[in-house]
ROGUTI-547621 format. One record per atom (N, C-alpha, C): atom name; x, y, z; residue in one letter. Coordinates in steps of 0.001 Angstrom, whole numbers. Example, Ala and Ser with C-alpha at 12.3 -4.5 7.8 and 13.67 -1.06 7.14 Angstrom:
BEGIN
NODE   site        xx        yy        zz   code
NODE      N     13190     -5690      7800      A
NODE     CA     12300     -4500      7800      A
NODE      C     13200     -3300      7800      A
NODE      N     12850     -2250      7080      S
NODE     CA     13670     -1060      7140      S
NODE      C     12900        30      7870      S
This chain:
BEGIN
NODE   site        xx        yy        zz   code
NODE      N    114380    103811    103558      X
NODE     CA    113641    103742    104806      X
NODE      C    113215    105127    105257      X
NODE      N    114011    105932    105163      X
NODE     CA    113098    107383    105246      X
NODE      C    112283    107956    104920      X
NODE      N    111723    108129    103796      X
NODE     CA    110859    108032    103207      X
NODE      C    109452    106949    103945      X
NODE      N    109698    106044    104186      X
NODE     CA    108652    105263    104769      X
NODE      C    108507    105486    106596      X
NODE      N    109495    105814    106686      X
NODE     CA    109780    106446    108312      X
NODE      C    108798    108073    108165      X
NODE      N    109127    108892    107482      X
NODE     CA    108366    110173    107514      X
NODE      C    107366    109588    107105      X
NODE      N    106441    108651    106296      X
NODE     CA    104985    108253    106440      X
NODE      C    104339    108071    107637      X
NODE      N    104849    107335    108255      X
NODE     CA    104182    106205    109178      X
NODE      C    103889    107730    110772      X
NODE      N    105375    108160    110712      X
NODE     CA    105459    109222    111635      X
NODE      C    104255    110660    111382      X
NODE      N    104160    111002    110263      X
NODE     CA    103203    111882    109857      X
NODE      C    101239    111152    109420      X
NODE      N    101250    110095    109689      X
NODE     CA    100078    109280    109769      X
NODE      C     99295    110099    111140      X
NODE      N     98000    110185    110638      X
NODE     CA     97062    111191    111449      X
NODE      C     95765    110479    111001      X
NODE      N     95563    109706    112544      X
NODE     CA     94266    108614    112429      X
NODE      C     93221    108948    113214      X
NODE      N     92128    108355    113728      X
NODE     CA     91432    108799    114970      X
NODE      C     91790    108239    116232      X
NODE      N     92221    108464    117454      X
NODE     CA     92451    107680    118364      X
NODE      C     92040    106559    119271      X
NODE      N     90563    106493    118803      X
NODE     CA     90484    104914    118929      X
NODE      C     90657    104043    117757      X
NODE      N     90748    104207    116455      X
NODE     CA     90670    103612    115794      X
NODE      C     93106    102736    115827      X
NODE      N     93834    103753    116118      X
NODE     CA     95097    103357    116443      X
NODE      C     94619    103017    118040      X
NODE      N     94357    103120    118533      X
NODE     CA     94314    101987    120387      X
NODE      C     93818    100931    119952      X
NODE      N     92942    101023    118951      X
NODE     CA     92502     99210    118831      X
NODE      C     93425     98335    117778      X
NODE      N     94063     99563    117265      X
NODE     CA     95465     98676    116410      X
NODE      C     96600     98116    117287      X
NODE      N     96769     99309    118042      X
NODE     CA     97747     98969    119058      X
NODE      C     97382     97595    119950      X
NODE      N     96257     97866    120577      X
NODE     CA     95603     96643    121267      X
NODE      C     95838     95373    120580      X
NODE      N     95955     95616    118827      X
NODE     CA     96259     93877    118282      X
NODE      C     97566     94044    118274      X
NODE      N     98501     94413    118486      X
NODE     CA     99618     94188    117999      X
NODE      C    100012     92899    118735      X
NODE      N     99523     92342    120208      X
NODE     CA    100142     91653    120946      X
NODE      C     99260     90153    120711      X
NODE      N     98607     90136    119613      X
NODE     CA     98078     88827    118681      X
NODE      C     98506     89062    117330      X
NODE      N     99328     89938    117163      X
NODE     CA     99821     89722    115521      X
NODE      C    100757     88561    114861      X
NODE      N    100285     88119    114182      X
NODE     CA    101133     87019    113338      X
NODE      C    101752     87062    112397      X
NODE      N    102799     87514    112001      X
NODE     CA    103146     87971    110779      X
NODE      C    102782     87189    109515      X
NODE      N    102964     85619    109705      X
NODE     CA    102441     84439    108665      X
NODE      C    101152     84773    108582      X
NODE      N    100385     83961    109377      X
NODE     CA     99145     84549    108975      X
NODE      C     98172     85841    108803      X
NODE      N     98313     86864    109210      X
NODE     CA     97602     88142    109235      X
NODE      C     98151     88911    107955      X
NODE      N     99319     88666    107967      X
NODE     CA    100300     89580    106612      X
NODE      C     99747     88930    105392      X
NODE      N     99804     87446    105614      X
NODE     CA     99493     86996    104068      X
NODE      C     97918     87131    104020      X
NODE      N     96717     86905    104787      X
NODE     CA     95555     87392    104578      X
NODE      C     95456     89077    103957      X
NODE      N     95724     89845    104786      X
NODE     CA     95753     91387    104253      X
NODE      C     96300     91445    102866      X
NODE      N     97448     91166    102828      X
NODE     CA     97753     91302    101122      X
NODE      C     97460     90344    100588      X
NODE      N     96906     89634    100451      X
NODE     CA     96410     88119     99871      X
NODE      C     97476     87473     99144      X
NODE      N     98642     87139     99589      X
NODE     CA     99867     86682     98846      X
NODE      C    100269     85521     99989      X
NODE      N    100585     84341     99325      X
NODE     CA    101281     83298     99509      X
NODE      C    102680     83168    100451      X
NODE      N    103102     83927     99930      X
NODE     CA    104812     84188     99614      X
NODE      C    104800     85786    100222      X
NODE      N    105316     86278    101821      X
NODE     CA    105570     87203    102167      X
NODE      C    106379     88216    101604      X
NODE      N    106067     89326    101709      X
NODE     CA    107218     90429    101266      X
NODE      C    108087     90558    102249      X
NODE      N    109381     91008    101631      X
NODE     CA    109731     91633    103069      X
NODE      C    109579     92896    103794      X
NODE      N    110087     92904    105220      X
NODE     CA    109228     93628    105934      X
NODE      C    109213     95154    105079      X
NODE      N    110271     96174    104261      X
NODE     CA    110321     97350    103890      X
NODE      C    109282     97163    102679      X
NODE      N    108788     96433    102046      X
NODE     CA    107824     95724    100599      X
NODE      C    106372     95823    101667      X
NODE      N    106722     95110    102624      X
NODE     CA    104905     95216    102887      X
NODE      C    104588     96568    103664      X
NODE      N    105674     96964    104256      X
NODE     CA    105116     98645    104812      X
NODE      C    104942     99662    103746      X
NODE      N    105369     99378    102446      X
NODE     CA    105205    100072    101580      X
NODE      C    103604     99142    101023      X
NODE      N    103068     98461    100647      X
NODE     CA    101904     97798    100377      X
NODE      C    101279     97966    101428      X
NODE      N    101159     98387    102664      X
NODE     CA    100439     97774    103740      X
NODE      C    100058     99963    103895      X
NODE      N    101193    100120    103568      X
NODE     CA    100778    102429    103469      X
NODE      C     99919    102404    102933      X
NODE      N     99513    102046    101384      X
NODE     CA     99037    101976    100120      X
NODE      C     97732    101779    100257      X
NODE      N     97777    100230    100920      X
NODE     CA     96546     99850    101276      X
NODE      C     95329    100994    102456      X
NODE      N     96172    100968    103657      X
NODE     CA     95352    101695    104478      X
NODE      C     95326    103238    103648      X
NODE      N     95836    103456    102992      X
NODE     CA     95523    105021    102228      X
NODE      C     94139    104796    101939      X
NODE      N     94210    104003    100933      X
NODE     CA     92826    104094    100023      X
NODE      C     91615    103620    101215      X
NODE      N     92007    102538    102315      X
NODE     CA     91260    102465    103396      X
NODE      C     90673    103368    104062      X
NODE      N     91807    104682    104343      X
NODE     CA     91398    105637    104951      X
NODE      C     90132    107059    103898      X
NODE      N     90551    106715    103006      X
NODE     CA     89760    107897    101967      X
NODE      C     88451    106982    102438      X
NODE      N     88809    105902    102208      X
NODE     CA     86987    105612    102106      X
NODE      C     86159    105666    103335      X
NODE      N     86936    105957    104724      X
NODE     CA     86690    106043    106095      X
NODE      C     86225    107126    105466      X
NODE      N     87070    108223    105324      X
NODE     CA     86483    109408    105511      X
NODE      C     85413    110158    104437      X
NODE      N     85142    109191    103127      X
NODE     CA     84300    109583    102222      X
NODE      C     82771    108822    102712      X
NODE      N     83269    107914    103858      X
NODE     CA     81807    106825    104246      X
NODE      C     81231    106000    103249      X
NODE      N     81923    105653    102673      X
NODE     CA     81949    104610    101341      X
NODE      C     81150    103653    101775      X
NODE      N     80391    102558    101490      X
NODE     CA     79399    101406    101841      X
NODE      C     80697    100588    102035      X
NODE      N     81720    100468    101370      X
NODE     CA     82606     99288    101083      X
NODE      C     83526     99650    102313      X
NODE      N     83626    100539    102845      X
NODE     CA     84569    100690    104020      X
NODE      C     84367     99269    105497      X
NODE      N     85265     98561    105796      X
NODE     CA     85225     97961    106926      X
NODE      C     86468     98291    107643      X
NODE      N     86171     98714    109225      X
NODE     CA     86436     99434    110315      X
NODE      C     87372     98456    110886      X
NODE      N     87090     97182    110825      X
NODE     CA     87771     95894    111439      X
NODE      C     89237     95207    110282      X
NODE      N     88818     95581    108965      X
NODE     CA     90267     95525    108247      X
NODE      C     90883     96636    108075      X
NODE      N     90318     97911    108494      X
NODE     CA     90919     98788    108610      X
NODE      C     92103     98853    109928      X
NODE      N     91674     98546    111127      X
NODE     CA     92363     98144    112133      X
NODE      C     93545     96730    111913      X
NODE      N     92751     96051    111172      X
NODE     CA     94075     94766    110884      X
NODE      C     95043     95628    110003      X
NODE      N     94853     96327    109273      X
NODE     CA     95901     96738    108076      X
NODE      C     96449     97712    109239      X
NODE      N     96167     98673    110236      X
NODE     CA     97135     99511    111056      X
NODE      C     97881     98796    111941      X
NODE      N     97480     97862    112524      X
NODE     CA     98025     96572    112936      X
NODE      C     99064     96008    112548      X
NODE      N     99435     95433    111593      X
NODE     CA     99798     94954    110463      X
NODE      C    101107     96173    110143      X
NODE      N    100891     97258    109724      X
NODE     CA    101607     98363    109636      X
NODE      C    102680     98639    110371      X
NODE      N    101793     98588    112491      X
NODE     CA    102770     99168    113477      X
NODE      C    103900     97623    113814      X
NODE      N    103389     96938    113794      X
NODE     CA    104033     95322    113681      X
NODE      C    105225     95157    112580      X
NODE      N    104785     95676    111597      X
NODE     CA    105792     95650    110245      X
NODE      C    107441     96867    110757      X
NODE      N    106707     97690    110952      X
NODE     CA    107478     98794    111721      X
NODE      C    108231     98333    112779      X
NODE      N    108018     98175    113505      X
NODE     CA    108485     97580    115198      X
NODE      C    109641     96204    114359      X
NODE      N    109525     95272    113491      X
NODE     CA    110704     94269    113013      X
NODE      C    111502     95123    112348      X
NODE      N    111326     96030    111462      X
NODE     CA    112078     96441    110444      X
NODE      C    113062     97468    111050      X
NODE      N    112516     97912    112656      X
NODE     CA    113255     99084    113668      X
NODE      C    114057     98143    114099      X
NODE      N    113834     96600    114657      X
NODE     CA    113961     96007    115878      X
NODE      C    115138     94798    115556      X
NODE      N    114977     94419    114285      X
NODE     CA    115946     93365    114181      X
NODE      C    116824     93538    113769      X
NODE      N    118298     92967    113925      X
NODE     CA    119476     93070    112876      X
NODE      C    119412     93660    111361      X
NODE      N    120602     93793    110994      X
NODE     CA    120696     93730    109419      X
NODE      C    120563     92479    108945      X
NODE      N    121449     91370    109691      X
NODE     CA    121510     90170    109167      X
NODE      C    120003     89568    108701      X
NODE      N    118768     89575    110225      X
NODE     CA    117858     88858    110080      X
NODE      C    117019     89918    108502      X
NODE      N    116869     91093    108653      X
NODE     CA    116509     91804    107698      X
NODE      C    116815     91219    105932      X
NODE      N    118128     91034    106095      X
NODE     CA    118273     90810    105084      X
NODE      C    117990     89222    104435      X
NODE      N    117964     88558    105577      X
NODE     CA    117412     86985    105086      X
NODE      C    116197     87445    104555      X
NODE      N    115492     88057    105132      X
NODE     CA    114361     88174    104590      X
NODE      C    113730     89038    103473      X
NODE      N    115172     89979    102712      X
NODE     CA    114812     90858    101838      X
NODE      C    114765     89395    100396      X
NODE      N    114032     89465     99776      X
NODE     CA    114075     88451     98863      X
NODE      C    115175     88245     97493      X
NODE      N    116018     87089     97251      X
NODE     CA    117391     87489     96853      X
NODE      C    117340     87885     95209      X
């Protein structure tokens, strides 16, 4: 978890682009929004998708800042979304619930 803790903490975005992440956090769904973004069936658990969900907005962000045609601004915000949400359970819940959900 440290390692993914010094990511998230050293993440340097534009500030509206995190206010409008922040702004979704309070419609986030973990079922549905998590499994759209990574296109998987079958959830990770929460330390698996903050590590997939870094990954993702990385290459998201190069292409923000290279202005790529393929860049979209609105899954860019779901994937930071998605990120601070993933963060906030993996800070927030037990070991117990954590671990139901680490896959056995």
């Amino acid at each position: 978890m440290c390692e993914l803790t010094i990511a998230l903490k050293t993440l340097k975005r534009p500030r509206l682009l995190t206010a409008a992440a922040r702004h979704g956090l309070a419609r986030y769904r973990r079922e549905r929004h998590l499994s759209r973004i990574l296109r998987q069936d079958v959830l990770p658990a929460p330390r698996k998708a903050l590590t997939k969900l870094l990954d993702l907005e990385t290459e998201m962000n190069a292409r923000r800042q290279q202005a790529q045609n393929d860049y979209c601004i609105a899954d860019h915000v779901a994937v930071l979304t998605a990120l601070m949400a993933e963060a906030r359970l993996l800070q927030s819940a037990p070991p117990n619930v954590i671990q139901r959900l680490e896959p056995a």
